[in-house]
LOGU-850319 format. One record per residue: z, x, y of N, C-alpha, C in turn. Coordinates in steps of 0.02 Angstrom, whole numbers, plus 50000, padded with zeros to 5 digits. Last residue first. Layout:
<recs>
(rec (Z X Y) (Z X Y) (Z X Y))
...
</recs>
This chain:
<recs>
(rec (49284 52458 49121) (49290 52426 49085) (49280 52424 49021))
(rec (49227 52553 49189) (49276 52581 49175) (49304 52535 49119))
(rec (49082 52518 49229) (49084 52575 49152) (49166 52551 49163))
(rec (49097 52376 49286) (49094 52380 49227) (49115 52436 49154))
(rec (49137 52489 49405) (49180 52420 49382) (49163 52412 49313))
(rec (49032 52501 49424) (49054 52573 49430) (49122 52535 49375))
(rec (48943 52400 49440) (48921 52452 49401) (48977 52499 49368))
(rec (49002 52370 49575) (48991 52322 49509) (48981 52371 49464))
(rec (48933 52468 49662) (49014 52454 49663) (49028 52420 49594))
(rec (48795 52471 49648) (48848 52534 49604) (48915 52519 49600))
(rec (48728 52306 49602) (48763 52370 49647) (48801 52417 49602))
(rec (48741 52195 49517) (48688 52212 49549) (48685 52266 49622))
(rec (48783 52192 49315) (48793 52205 49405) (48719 52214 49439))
(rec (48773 52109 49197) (48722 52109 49248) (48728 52112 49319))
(rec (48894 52126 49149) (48855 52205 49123) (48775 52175 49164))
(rec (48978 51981 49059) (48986 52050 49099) (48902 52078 49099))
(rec (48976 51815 49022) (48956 51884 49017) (48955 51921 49101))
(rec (49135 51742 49044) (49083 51750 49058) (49051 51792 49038))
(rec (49265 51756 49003) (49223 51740 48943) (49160 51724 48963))
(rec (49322 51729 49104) (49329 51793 49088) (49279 51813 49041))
(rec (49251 51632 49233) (49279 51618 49167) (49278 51697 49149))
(rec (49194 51558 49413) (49187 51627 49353) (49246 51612 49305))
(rec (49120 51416 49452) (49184 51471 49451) (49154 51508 49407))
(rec (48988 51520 49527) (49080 51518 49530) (49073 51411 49481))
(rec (48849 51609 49447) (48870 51541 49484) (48940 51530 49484))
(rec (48823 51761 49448) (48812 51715 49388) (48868 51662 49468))
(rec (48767 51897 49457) (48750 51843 49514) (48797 51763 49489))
(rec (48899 51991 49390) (48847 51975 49420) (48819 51924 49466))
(rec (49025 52008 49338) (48986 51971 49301) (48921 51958 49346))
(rec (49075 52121 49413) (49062 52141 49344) (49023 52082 49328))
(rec (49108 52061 49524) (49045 52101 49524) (49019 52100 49481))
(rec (49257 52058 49532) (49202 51989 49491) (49131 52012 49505))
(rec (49358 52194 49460) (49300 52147 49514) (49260 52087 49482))
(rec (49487 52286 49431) (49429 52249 49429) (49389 52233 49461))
(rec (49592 52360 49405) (49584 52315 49457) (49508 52316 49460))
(rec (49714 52394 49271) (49638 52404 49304) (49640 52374 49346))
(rec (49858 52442 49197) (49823 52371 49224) (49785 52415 49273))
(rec (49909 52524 49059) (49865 52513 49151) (49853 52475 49132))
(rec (50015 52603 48922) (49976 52536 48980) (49943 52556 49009))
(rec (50033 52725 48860) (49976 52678 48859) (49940 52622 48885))
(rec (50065 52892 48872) (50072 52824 48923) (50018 52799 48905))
(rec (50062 53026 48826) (50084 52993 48800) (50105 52910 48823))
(rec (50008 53111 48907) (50082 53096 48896) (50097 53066 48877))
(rec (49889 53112 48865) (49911 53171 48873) (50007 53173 48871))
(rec (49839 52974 48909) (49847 53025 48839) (49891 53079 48833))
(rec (49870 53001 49067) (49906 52942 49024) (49898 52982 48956))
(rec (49770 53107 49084) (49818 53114 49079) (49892 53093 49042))
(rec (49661 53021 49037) (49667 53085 49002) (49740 53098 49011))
(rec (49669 52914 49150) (49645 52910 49065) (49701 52974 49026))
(rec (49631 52994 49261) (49690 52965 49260) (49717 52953 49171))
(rec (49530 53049 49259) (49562 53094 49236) (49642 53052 49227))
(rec (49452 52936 49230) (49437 52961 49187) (49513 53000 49193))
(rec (49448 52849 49350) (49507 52822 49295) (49478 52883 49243))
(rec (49401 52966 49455) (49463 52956 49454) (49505 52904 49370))
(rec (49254 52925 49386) (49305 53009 49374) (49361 53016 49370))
(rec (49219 52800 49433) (49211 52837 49371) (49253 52891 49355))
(rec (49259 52820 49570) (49281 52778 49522) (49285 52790 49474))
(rec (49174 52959 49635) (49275 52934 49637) (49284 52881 49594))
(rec (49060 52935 49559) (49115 53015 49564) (49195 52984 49561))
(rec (49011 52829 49604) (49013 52844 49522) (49076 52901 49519))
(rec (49035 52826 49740) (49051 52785 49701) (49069 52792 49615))
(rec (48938 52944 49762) (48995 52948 49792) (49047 52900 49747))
(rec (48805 52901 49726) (48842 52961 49685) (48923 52948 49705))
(rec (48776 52787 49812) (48782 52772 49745) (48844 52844 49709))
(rec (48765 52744 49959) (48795 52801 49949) (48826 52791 49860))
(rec (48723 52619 50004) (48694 52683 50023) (48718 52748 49998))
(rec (48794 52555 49878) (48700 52544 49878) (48690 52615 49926))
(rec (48917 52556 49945) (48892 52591 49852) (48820 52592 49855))
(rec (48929 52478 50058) (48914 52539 50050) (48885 52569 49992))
(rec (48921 52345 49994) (48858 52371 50018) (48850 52465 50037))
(rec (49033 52347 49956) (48970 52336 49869) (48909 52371 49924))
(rec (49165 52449 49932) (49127 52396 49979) (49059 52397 49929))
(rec (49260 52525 49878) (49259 52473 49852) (49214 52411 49894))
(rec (49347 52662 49801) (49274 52662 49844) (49273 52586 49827))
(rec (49494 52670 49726) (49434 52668 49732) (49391 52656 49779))
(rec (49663 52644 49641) (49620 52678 49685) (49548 52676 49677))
(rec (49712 52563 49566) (49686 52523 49625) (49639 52565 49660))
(rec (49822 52551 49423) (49724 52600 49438) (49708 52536 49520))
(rec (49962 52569 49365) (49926 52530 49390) (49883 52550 49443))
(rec (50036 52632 49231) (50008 52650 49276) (49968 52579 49301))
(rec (50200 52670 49161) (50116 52629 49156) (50090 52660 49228))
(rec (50280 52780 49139) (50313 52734 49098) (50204 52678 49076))
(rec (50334 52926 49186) (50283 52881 49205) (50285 52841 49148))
(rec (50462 53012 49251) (50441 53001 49191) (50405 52929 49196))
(rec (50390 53156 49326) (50415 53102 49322) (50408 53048 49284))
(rec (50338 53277 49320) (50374 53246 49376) (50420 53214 49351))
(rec (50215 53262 49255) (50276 53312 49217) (50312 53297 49282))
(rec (50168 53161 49329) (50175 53147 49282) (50238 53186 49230))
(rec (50124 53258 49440) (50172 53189 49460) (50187 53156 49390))
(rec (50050 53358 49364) (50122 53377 49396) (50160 53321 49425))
(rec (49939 53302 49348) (49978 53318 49271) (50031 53334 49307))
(rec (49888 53272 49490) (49890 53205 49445) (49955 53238 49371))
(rec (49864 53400 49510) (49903 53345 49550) (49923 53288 49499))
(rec (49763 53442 49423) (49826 53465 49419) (49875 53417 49463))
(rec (49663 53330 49450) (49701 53332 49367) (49756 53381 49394))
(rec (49618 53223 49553) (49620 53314 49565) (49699 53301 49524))
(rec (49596 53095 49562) (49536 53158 49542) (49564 53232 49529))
(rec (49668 53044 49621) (49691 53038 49581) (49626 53092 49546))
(rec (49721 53143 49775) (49644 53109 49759) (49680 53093 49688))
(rec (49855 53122 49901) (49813 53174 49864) (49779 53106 49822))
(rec (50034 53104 49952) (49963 53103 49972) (49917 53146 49946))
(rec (50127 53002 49844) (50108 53080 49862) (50041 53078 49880))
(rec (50294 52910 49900) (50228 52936 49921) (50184 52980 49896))
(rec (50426 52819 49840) (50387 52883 49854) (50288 52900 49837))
(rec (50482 52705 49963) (50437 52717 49891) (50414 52792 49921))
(rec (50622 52657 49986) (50589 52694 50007) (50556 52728 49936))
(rec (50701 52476 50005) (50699 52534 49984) (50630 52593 49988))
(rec (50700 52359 50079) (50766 52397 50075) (50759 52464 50060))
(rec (50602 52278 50072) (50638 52295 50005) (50682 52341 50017))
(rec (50544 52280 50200) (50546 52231 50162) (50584 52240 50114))
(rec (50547 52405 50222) (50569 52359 50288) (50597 52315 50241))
(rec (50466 52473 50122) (50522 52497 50141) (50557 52425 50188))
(rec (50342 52424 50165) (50363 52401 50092) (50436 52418 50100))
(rec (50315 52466 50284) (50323 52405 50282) (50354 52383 50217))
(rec (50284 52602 50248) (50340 52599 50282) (50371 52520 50281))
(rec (50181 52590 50156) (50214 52598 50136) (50288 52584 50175))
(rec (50086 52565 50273) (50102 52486 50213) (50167 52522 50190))
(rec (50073 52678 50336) (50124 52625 50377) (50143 52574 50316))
(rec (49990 52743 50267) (50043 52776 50259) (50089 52703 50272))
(rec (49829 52631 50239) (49883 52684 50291) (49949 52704 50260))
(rec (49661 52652 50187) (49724 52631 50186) (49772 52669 50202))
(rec (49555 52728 50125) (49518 52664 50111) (49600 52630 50131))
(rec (49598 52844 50105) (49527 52863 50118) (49490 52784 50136))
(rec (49710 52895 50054) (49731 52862 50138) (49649 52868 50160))
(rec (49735 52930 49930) (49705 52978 49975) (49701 52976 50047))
(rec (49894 52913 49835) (49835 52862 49883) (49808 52945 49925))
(rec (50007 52850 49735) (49971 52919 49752) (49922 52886 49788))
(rec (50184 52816 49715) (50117 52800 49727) (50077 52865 49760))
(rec (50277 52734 49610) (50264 52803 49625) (50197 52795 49645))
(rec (50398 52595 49595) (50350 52648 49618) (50335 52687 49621))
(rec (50519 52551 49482) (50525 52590 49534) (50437 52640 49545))
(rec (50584 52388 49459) (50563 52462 49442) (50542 52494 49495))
(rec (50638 52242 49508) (50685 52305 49452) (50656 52387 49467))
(rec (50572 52192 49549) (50576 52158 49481) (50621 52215 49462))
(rec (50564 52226 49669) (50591 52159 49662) (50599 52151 49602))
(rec (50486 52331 49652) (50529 52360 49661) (50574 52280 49668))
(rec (50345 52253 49627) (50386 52300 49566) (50446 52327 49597))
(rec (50340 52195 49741) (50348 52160 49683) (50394 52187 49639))
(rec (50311 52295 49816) (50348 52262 49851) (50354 52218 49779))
(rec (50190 52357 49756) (50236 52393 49758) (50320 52348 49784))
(rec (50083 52250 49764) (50103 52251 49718) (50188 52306 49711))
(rec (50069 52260 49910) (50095 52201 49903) (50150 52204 49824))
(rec (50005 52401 49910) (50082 52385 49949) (50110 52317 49928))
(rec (49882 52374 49836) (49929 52419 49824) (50006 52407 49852))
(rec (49839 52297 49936) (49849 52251 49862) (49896 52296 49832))
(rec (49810 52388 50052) (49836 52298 50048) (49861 52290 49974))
(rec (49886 52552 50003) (49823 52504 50033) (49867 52418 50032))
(rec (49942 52627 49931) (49964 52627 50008) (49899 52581 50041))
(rec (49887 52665 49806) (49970 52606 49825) (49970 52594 49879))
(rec (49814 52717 49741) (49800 52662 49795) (49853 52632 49817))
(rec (49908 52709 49601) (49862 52723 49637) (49809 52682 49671))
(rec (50060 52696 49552) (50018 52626 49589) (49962 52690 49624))
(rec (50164 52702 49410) (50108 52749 49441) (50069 52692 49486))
(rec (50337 52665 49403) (50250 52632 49375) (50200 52693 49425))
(rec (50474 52662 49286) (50421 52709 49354) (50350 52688 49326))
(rec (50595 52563 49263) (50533 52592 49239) (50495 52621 49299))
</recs>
């Protein structure tokens, strides 16, 4: 199965790519290298024998995104890409809404578009706010207190 890993080339992105190619399937990762290095990928290679394909570019930018898809036959997608420090998002709110918000939008559309219904999201415990650990899923959501949290909730 070909999984879509945007953000792949970051920490959680590379770990997860080193998994899915252990379980059988086969990576496709898109990363802007705006928040993470080319090298994870080389390391995923070291480790697994095998060589994930790369495409450097924004999950924002829909013709990129509809041509790795008429590419290739995209099975799920797994959403990592994003802006993700809570204190930056406070100085720089628009920036946050744009690339988070936008990127699972066109990602969304596309998945429709071809007909792909999984993703797995990557989240945050932001989403439930100040609220006291442990955290429970069945916590309430929707009292973020930053755009990073915020941005987390709309996609949710």
């Amino acid at each position: 199965m070909n999984v879509l890993v945007t953000g792949g080339a970051g920490y959680i992105g590379s770990h997860t790519c080193v998994e899915l190619i252990e379980a059988g399937h086969t990576p496709i990762v898109i990363d802007n290298l705006s928040n993470s290095n080319p090298e994870s990928l080389h390391r995923v290679a070291e480790i697994t024998s095998k060589t994930v394909e790369f495409i450097e570019g924004d999950v924002r930018d829909e013709a990129l995104l509809e041509k790795i898809f008429a590419e290739h036959e995209i099975s799920c997608a797994i959403h990592f890409a994003g802006l993700k420090a809570v204190g930056e998002s406070v100085s720089m709110p628009l920036e946050y809404y744009d690339n988070n918000l936008y990127s699972t939008v066109v990602l969304c559309e596309t998945m429709r578009d071809h007909g792909v219904k999984n993703i797995v999201f990557s989240s945050s415990a932001t989403v439930y706010g100040d609220q006291p650990a442990p955290l429970y899923e069945t916590a309430q959501t929707g009292n973020c207190s930053n755009p990073y949290g915020w941005t987390k909730f709309m996609i949710e």
